[in-house]
C-alpha positions in Angstrom: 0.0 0.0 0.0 1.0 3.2 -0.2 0.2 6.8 1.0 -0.6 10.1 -0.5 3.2 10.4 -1.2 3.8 7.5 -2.5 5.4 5.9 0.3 4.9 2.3 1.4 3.4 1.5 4.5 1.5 -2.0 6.1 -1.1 -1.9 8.2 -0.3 -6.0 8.9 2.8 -7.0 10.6 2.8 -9.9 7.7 2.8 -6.9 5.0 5.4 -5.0 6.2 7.6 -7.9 6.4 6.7 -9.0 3.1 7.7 -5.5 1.6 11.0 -5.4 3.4 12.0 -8.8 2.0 11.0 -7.7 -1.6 12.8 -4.7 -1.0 16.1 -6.6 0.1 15.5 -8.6 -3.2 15.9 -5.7 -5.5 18.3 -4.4 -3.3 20.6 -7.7 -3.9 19.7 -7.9 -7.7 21.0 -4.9 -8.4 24.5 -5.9 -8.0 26.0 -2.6 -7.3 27.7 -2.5 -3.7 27.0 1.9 -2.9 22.9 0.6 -3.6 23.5 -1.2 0.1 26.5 -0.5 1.5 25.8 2.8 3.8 22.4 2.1 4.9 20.6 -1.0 3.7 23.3 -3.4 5.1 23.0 -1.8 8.3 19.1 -3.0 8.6 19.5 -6.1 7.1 21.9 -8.7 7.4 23.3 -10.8 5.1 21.7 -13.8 3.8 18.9 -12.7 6.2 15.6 -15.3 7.3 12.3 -14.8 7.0 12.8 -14.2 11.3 15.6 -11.3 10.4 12.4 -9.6 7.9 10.0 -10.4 10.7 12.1 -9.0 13.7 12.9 -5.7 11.2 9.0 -5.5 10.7 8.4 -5.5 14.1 10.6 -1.9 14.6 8.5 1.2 14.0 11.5 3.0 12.6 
């Protein structure tokens, strides 16, 4: 979903974790280290689970 912005948000735990692992997907297809290296890394590990995406979904930041 998104808002009047065009940001995504969930309203389901399940959603948001969902998104986050689609998002780390295209993240790791892009093949191109500056894409994840300052920030993305930092919230995901590597070679996360479907726990790691849960336990990010879970934080409101």
């Amino acid at each position: 979903m998104t808002d009047k912005n065009r940001n995504f948000y969930a309203t389901k735990f399940d959603d948001m974790a969902d998104i986050v692992e689609a998002m780390n997907t295209i993240v790791k297809g892009m093949n191109d280290e500056t894409a994840y290296f300052e920030n993305w890394i930092d919230l995901v590990p590597d070679e996360a689970s479907r726990e790691d995406f849960e336990e990010i979904a879970k934080d409101k930041e």
